[in-house]
N, C-alpha and C positions, 0 to 999 in steps of 0.2 A: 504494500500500500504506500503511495504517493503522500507524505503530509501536505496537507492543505494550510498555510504552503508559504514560505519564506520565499521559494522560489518565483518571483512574481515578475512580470515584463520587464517591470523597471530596472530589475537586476540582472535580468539575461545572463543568471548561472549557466554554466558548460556542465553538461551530462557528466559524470563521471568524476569531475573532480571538486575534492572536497576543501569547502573554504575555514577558515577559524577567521571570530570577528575578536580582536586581542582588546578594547576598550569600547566605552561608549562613548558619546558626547560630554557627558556628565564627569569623566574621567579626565580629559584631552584641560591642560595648565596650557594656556593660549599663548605664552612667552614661551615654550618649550615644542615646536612643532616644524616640520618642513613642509616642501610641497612637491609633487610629482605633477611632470607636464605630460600630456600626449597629444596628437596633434589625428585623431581619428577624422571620419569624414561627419559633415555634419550632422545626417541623419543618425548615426550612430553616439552621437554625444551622449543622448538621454539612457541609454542601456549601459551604457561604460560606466557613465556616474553611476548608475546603481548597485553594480559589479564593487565599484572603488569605494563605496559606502559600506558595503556586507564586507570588505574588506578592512574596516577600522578606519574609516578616511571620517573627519569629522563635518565636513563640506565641498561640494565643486560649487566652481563656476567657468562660464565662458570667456577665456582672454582672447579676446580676436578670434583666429585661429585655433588656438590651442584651449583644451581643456584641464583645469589644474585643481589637484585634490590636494586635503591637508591632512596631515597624518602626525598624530603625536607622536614625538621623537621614539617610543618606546617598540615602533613599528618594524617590522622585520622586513626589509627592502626585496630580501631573494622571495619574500613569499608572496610579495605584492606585484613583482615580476611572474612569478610562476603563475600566478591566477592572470595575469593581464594576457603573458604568452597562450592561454589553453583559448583564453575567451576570442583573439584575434584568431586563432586555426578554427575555432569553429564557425567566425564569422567568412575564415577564408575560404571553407568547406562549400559552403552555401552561395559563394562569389559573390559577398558586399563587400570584403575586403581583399585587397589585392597584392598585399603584403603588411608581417608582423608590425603591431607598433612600435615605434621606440620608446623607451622609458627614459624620462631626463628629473633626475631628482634636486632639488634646488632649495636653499637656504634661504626665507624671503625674508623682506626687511622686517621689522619688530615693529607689526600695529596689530590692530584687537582684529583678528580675522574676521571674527563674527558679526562684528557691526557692519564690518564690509559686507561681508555675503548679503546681508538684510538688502540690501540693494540691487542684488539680482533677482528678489523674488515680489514681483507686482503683480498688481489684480490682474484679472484680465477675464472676460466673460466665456463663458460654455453653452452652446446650447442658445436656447428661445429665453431659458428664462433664469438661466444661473449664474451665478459673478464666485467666482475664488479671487481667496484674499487673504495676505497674512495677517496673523494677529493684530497687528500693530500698524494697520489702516485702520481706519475710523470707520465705520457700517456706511456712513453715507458714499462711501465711495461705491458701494453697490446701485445705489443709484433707485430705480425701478423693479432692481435683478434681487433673487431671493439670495443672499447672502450664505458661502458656506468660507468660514473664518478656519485657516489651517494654522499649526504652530507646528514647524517642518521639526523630524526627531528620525527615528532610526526606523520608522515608517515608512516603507516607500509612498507616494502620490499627493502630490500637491497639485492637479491636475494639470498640469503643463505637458506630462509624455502625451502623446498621441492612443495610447494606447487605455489611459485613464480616461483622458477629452472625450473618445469615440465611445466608450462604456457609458458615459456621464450621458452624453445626447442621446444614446441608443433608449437608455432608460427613461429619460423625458419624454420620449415622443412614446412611445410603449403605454405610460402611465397615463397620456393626455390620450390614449386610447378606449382609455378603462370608464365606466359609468360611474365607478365607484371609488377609487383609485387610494383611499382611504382604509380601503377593506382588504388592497390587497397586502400578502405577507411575500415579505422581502427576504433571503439571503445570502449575506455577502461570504466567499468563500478564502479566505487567506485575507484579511480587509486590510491590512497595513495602516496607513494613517488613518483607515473610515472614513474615507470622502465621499463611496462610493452609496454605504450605510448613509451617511450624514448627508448626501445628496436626496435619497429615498426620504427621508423623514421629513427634509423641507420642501419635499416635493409631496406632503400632506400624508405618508404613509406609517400609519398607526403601531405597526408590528415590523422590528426589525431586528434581527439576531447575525451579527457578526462575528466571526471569528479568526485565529491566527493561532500558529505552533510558535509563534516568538514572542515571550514576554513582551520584549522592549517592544515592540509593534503594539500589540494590544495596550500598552499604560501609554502610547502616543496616542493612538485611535480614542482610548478614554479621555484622554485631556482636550483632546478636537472635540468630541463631543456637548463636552462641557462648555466649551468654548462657543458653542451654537446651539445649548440649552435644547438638545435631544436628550439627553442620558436616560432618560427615562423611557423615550421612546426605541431605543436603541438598545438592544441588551448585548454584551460583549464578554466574550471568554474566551482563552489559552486555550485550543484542544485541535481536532483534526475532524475530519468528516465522520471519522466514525463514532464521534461524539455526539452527533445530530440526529434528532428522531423528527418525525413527523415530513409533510409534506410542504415545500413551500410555493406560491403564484409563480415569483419572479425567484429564480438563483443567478448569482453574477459571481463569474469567476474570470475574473486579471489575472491569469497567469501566464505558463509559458505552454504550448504547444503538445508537448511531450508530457507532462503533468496534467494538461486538461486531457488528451487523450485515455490515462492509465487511470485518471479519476472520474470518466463516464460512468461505469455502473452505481458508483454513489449518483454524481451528477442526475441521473435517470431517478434513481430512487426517491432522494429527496425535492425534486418536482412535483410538482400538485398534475393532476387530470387536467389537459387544456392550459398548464404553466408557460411559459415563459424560462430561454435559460440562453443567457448573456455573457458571451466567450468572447475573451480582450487576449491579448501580448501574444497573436500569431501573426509570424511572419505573412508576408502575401502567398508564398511560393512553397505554405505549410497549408493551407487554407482546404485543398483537397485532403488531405492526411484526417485532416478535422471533421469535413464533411460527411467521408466514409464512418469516421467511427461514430459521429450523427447517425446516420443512417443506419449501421449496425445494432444500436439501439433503438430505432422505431421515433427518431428524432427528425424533425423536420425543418431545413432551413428556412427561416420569411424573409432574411434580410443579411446584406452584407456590407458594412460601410470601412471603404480602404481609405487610410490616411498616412501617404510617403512611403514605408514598407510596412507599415502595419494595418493587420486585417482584424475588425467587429463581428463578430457572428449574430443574430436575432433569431436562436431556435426555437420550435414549439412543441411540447408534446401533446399529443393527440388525445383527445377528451376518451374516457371509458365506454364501451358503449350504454353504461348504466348511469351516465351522467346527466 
């Protein structure tokens, strides 16, 4: 069994090899850190960073060109290489990349990283009727837009990946479908930061049960919560699919390809009659591989929405016929 699941788009883990994360944020002495540069292509920035995060990195951002992580000194460089080399061969496998990265490790000047980064993370709307925003905008920047307020942590999804964005809208327009949309039940499956949870609930949905196998994800996911005054509506816990009873409307799962595929037969089970079940972080050129095992299960696609290399799936399972 696949856990449900650290592995999530944003991090575009490599099969097979295994990461250790050596610190948290909460760890990382801001006067005590360096930075590693790579200079990937740009569609691939947003899966690197999440790679360089599950790696102990305490922040990316975009310099120009290049992409650069910060790692508390205490960081083991051969092992931050070894995961960056496994992740470029499997992006070379699949031909987005055309050769290894290089890695350039660099000692930056002594200012509070942190407050810098704050600066790469702005609002910016999703969808018809939703605005992401970090903590530390003021609501009114939402404007019109139903507000979901994130405080970025060892969470993936702040909604900026293409692969979060394209879950976000899939699920708006789904809901603006529903008569009742209030009634129906939501579940998110590896939820990382809960945006995707914290989106469902502002989006009027009464029942919502998220989860994640990674502490540090789940007590992010809690404090976003809190942060946009669901928590109640939002029920949240540490565990894996096979922790999950009953049937849900909507299931949304952000992962990666190979994980959604080997967690179908949950995915199927925990579907309601006539549900809804919402597949993010697949490549374009995986998109068939997904299908099929839809289809193996008696799953039907309604909808596909491609954004740069990544592909949204909008499955349905089919009503009982005692329905």
């Amino acid at each position: 069994m696949v856990p449900a699941c650290r592995a999530r788009a944003e991090c575009s883990l490599v099969p097979g090899v295994v990461l250790h994360t050596t610190h948290t944020r909460a760890d990382v002495e801001f006067n005590s850190w360096f930075a590693l540069r790579l200079w990937p292509p740009r569609e691939l920035a947003d899966p690197l960073s999440g790679l360089l995060i599950h790696m102990g990195a305490s922040g990316t951002w975009q310099d120009g060109d290049s992409l650069l992580a910060y790692f508390a000194s205490q960081t083991q460089p051969d092992e931050v290489g070894h995961a960056v080399s496994a992740w470029s061969g499997h992006f070379m496998d699949l031909g987005l990349l055309e050769s290894a990265l290089a890695v350039t490790w660099e000692s930056p000047d002594n200012q509070d990283w942190a407050t810098a980064w704050r600066a790469h993370f702005v609002s910016f709307p999703v969808g018809k009727r939703l605005m992401v925003l970090p903590e530390w905008e003021p609501l009114s920047t939402a404007a019109d837009r139903l507000p979901i307020r994130i405080r970025p942590g060892l969470g993936f999804g702040t909604g900026g990946h293409a692969t979060t964005a394209t879950c976000l809208e899939v699920l708006e327009n789904h809901l603006a479908t529903l008569p009742h949309p209030d009634r129906a039940t939501i579940l998110d499956v590896g939820t990382g930061s809960g945006i995707l949870a914290i989106a469902a609930a502002r989006l009027g949905c009464r029942k919502v049960t998220a989860f994640d196998n990674d502490p540090d994800a789940v007590q992010n996911a809690r404090e976003n919560a809190e942060l946009n005054d669901v928590s109640e509506t939002v029920r949240l816990f540490v565990g894996t699919t096979d922790a999950v009873q009953g049937q849900y409307d909507v299931v949304l799962a952000n992962l990666l390809a190979h994980v959604i595929v080997e967690l179908m037969p949950d995915l199927l089970r925990l579907t309601a009659s006539g549900g809804r079940i919402i597949l993010s972080g697949i490549l374009n050129e995986q998109g068939d591989r997904v299908e099929a095992a839809l289809a193996a299960h008696g799953l039907h696609v309604v909808e596909y929405l491609s954004r740069g290399m990544w592909l949204t799936i909008l499955s349905r399972r089919e009503s009982d016929p005692q329905d």
